[in-house]
N, C-alpha and C positions, 0 to 999 in steps of 0.2 A: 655583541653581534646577534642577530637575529634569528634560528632556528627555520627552520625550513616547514616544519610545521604553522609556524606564526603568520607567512607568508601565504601558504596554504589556505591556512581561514579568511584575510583580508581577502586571494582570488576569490574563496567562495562568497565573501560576505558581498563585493562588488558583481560579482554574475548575479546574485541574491537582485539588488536592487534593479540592475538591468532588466531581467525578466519584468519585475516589479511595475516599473517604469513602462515598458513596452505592455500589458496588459494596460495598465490606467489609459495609455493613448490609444486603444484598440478598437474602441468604440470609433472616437473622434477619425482616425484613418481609416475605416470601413464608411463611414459615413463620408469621406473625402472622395471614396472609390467611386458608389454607388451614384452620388451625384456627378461625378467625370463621364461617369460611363453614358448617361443621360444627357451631359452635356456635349458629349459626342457625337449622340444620335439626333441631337438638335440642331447641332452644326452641320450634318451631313445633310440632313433634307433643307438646312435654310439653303446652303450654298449652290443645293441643286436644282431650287427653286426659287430665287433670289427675288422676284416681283411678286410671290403669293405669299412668302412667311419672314418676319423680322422676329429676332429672338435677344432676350436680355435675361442678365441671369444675377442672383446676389442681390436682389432690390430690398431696400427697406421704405417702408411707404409711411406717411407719418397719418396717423389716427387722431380723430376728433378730442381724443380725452389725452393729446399732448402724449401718448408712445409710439412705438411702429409693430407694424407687420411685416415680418423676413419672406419673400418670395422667391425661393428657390430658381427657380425659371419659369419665365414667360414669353409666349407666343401670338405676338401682333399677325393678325390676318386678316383677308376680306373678310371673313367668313365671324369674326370677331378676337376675343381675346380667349387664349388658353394658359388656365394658370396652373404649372405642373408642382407636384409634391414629389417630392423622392423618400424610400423608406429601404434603407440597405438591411432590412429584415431576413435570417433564416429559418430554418425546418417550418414544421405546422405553422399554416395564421388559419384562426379560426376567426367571424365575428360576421356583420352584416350591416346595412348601411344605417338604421336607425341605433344602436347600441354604443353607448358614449367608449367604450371601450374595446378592444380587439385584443386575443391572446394567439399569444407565440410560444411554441410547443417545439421544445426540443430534448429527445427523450423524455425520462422524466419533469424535467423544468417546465412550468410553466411561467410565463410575466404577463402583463397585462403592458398596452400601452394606449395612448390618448387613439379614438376612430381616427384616421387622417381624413376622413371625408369631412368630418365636422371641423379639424384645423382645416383644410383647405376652406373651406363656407367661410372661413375668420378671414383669410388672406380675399379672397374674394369681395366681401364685406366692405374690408379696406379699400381695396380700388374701387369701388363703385362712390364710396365715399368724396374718397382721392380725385379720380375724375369730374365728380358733380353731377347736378342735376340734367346740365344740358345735353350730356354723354350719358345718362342713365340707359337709353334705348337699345346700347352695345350689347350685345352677347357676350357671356362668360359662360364657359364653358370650365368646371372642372376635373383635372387630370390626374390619379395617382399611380405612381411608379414605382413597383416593386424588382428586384432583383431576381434573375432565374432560383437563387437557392432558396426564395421563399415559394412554398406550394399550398395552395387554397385547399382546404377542406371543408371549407361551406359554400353555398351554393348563393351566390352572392345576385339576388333580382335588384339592378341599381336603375333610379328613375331620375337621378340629379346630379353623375359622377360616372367616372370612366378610373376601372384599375384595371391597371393592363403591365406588361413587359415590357423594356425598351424597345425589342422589334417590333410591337405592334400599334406604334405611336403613330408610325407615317399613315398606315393604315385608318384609326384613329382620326388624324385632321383630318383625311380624305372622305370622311360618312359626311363631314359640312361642305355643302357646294353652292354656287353664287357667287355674285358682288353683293355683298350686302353692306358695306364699306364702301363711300366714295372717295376720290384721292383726299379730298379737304381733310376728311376726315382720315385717314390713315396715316398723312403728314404731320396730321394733329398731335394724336397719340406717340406717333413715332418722336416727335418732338418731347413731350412729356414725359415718353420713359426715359428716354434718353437725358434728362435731366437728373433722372434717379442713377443713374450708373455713376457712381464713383471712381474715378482715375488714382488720385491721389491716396498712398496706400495708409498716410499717416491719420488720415479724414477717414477713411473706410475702416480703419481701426475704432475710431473715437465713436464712431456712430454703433459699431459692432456691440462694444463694451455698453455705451447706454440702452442697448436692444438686449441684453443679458441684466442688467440691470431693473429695467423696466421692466421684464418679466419677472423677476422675483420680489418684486417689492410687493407685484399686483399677487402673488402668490399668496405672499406673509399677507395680506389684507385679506384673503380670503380664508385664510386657517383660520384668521383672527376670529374671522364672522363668524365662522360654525362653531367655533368653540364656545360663542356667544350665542349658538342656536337664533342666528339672522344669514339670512338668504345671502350669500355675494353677488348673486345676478340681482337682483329686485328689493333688498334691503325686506324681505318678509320674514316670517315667523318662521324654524325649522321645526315639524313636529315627527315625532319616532312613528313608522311605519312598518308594517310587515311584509314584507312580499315575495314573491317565489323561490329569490336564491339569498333570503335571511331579512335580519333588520336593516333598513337606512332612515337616515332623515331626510323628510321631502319636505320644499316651501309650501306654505299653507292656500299661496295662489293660486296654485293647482288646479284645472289645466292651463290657466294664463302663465304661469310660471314651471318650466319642468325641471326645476335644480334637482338632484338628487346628492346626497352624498352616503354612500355607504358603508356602515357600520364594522370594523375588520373584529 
């Protein structure tokens, strides 16, 4: 028979992996948050203005070189298309709109994470693609969403991007005014996203898993390259450079090419 002790370690060893378990998913549930919360305040203004804004959320758009692009939410208008990013980020963000990178400051920690301005420019990219040439005249506008518990400590002068709060979204759409959209065209598009919504949840998995996939493969191809000292944007030469915050390697195209990778 089993001592009471013995039992004792199995409770602890199970609350052990509990905890465990519940950090590994803590990302992914903040980030489930973050986007609800966004997706709330999208549904409150479409519903309250049902003939100025069409909203679709979850898209995957398929790109010229056979992957996709995930588009968190999107906002068909007269006024054109608003492609929003969501970033459930806390404490410090530090960074600015040219800088491939942005840091998140809490206490001591610092992380680095990709600019969303610049992923946003990628999901952007894609639908204009997506769309074609005939639809190229559209406006895109894009949008980034940050969470009340992140707070800006740089002084952000943006000339191609809007990072704003949930609350100040409605606000936001409301600086574009017009028809600049005629019905044809707004049935058009509304047509077209509405092609990209996914119903079926065994389809919207499958496609998921290849948009997780696609991105790490194109990942591993670009480790590849630099460890081969060749550009992954432009297939150039990587040469060692010095510059203000240490060593990187920069492609040799330079300024046609502004890959940087930097040296840890």
């Amino acid at each position: 028979m089993n001592s009471p002790f013995f039992y004792l370690i199995v409770l602890f060893l199970l609350f052990a992996f509990i905890i465990k378990w519940i950090k590994s998913k803590e990302a992914e549930w903040m980030g489930w948050a973050g986007e609800q919360r966004v997706r709330n305040e999208i549904d409150k203004i479409a519903k309250a203005f049902p003939q100025k804004y069409r909203a679709f959320y979850d898209l995957y758009v398929q790109k010229r070189d056979g992957s996709t692009s995930q588009i968190d939410h999107l906002i068909l208008s007269r006024q054109g298309l608003f492609v929003i990013e969501t970033k459930n980020y806390s404490g410090w963000i530090f960074g600015d709109e040219q800088s491939k990178y942005w840091t998140q400051v809490i206490y001591r920690r610092k992380e680095k994470f990709l600019n969303p301005i610049w992923q946003n420019k990628g999901h952007i990219k894609a639908i204009k693609e997506w769309i074609g040439e005939e639809l190229a005249h559209i406006p895109i506008y894009s949008v980034v969403i940050f969470m009340p518990r992140a707070k800006w400590k740089s002084n952000l002068s943006l000339t191609e991007s809007h990072v704003i709060y949930p609350r100040q979204l409605k606000q936001t759409l409301e600086q574009y005014q017009g028809h600049g959209l005629d019905d044809h065209t707004m049935q058009r598009l509304d047509a077209m996203f509405q092609s990209l919504t996914i119903q079926e949840k065994q389809q919207k998995k499958k496609i998921k898993k290849q948009h997780i996939q696609s991105i790490q493969s194109k990942q591993q191809r670009a480790k590849e390259s630099i460890s081969e000292d060749r550009c992954p944007r432009c297939g150039g030469q990587l040469v060692l450079k010095k510059g203000k915050y240490g060593m990187f390697k920069g492609c040799n195209y330079y300024p046609k090419c502004r890959f940087t990778e930097k040296i840890s």
